[in-house]
N, C-alpha and C positions, 0 to 999 in steps of 0.2 A: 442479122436476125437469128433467134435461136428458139428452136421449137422441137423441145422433151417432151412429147405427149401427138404420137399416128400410129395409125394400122395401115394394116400391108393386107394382100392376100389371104398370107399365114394365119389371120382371123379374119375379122369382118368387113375388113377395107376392100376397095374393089381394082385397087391399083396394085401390081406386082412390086416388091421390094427394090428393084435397079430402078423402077416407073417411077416408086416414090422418092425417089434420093435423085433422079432426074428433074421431077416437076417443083424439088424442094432450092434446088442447087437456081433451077429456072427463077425461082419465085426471091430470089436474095436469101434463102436463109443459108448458112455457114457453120451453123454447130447443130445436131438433128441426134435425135433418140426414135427409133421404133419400137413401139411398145404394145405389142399385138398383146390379145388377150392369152394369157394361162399355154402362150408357147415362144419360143424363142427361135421357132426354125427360119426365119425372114431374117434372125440377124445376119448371117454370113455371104448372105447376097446382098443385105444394104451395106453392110461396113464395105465390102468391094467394093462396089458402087463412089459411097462415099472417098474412100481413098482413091481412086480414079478422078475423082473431081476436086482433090483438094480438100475437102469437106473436115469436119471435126465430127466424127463420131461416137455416139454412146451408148452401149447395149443398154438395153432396157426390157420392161413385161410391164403388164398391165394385168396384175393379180387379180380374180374375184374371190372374196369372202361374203361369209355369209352373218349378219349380224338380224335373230327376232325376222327371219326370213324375207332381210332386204340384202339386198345387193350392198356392198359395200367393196368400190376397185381400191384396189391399194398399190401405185406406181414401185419401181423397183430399176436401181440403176447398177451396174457393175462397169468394171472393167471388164472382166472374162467375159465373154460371150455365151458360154457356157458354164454359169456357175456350178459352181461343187454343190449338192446337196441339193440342189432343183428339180434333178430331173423323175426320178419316181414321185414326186410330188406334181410336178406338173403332168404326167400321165394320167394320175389318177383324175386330177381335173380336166383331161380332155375328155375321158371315158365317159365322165357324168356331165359333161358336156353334150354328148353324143348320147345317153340315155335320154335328158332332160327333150333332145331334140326328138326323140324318133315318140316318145311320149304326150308330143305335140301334134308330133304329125299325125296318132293313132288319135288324137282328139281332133282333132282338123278333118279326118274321116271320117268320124262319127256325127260330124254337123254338117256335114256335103262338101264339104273340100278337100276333097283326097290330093298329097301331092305323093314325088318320089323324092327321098331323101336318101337312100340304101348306097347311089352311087358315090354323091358329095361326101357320107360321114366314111364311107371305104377309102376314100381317095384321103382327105383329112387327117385321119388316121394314122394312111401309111407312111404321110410324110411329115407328121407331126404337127400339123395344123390343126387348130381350133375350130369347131361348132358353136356358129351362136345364133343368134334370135335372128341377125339379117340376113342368115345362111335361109330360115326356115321363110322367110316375108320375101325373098328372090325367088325361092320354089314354088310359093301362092303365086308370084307374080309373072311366073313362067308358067304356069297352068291355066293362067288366067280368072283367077278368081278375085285377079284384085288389080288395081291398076297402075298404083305406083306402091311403094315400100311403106310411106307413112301409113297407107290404108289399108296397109296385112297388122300393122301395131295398134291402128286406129278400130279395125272391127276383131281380130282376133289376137293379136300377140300379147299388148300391152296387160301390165298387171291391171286386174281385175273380166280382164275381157275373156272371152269362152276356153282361148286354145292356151292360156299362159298356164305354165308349171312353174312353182316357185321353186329355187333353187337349193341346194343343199351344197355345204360344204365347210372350210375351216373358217372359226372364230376370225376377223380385226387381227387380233391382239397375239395368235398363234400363227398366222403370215406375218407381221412385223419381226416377230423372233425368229422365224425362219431366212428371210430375207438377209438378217444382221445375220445370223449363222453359215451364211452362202457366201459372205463377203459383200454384201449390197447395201444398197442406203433404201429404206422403206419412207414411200411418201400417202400422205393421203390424198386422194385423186378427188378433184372438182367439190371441194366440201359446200359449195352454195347450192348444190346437187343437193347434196344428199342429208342436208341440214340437220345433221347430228353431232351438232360442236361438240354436246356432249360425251361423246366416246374419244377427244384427244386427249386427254387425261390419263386415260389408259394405253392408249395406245405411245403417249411418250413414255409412261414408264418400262414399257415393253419396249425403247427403242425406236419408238417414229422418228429418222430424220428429217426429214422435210414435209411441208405440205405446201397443196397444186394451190399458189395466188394466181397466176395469170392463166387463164380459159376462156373458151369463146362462149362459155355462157356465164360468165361473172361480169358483173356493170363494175362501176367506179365504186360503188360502194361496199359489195362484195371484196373487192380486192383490196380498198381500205382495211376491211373487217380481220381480212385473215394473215394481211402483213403485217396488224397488232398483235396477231393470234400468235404468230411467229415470234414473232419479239417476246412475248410474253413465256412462250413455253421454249427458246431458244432451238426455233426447228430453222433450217435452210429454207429456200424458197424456191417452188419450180416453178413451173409453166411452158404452155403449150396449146396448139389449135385443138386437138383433138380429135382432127382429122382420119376421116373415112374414106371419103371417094367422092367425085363429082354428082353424085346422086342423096346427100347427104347435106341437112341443113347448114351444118357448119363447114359444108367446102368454098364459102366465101375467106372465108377465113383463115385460111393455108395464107401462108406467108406475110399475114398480119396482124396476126395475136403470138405471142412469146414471150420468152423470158428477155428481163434486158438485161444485158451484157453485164453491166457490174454485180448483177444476184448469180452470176454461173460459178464464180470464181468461188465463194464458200462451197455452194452443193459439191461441186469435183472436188474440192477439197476432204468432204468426208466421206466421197466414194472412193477415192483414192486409201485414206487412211482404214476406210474398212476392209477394202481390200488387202490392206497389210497387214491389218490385225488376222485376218484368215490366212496370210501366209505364213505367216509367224507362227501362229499356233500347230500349222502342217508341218513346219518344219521340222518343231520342239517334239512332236509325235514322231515323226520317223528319226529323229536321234536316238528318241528312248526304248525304239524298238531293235 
């Protein structure tokens, strides 16, 4: 089994990076990507992990852009663990990570549900961890204003509901060129999600390599649709649970949704040669300097 596509701690997931490459390793899978949201600090505790178990691992992130003020994740694979060219860019997306939240929280006040977020986004922070929306629905839900997590998204988090702040940050199409510029292969995350065929046109001129066919919320037809999609615009293929934690609709789903085994062989393939293409280029610079 192979499944590019979990969170850790390091964002939203509620299992620790060794946790998840323990309950992955449990569950039959054998090749695993963590790909927390807009930080990479959970890789060097899962790749350990993973290497203590035999495991094939593959760094990874789970970018958000911002496209007409929707959400738009865009996957992202390396070999490095810590890409070249990442990381003030992912700072600046934890930051307005941490703005977006504590702007929730100061509207969650104003409707009678004050929580405390001030300890979680210091801690976060300081370890490079992400702020996200099920950080702010565990704080309702530790306060008691709500009773399980769907029901802090269901009365206040979810777009359109009282306590949501839309997001801000980079274009699609400006993460794909970044990604490629890091040495990474850029993927489009869950597009039966986010049902905007129409931005992969651009987004492959920019560079898209792959896009997410297999997810735990893509039927048979879904995954028809975009394995033509693939063929057609000559992208790789990912997939993955998209796993969170056992509090999380799709925690049936660990260790039975993935990629199959013969789609992994192209993707590593152009993570690999992107990779080289960034070392080559590094090199050719510090000769001429």
């Amino acid at each position: 089994m192979i499944d590019l596509h979990t969170h850790t701690t390091a964002s939203d997931g509620s299992l620790a990076p060794p946790e998840l490459v323990e309950r992955a390793h449990r569950l039959g899978i054998r090749t695993l990507s963590v790909t927390d949201h807009d930080t990479v600090a959970g890789i060097p505790a899962a790749a350990a992990e993973a290497a203590a178990r035999g495991m094939e691992f593959l760094p990874g992130i789970e970018i958000t852009a911002v496209h007409e003020q929707r959400d738009v994740h865009m996957l992202a694979y390396f070999l490095d663990p810590a890409p070249v060219g990442l990381a003030a860019f992912l700072d600046l997306q934890r930051l307005d990570r941490s703005r977006r939240a504590r702007e929730m929280a100061a509207r969650l006040a104003a409707l009678g549900a004050p929580i405390d977020l001030e300890g979680l986004i210091a801690g976060a922070e300081a370890g490079g961890r992400a702020v996200a929306r099920p950080s702010v629905a565990r704080a309702l839900l530790d306060a008691g204003h709500v009773t399980s997590l769907q029901q802090a998204f269901d009365r206040w988090l979810a777009d359109g509901r009282p306590a949501y702040v839309p997001r801000t940050g980079s274009s699609p199409v400006d993460v794909v060129r970044l990604v490629k510029r890091s040495g990474g292969v850029a993927g489009l995350a869950h597009p039966g999600l986010l049902r905007r065929d129409d931005l992969i046109p651009a987004l492959v001129e920019a560079g898209l390599g792959a896009i997410e066919v297999y997810h735990s919320d893509h039927d048979a037809g879904a995954q028809s649709r975009y394995l033509r999609l693939a063929g057609q615009h000559g992208l790789a293929v990912s997939g993955g649970s998209d796993f969170h934690g056992d509090d999380h609709p799709r925690a049936r789903c660990f260790g039975r949704v993935g990629l199959p085994r013969e789609r992994f062989a192209p993707l590593f393939q152009r993570v690999r040669a992107a990779h080289a293409a960034v070392r080559k280029q590094s090199m050719q610079s510090e000769v001429l300097q």
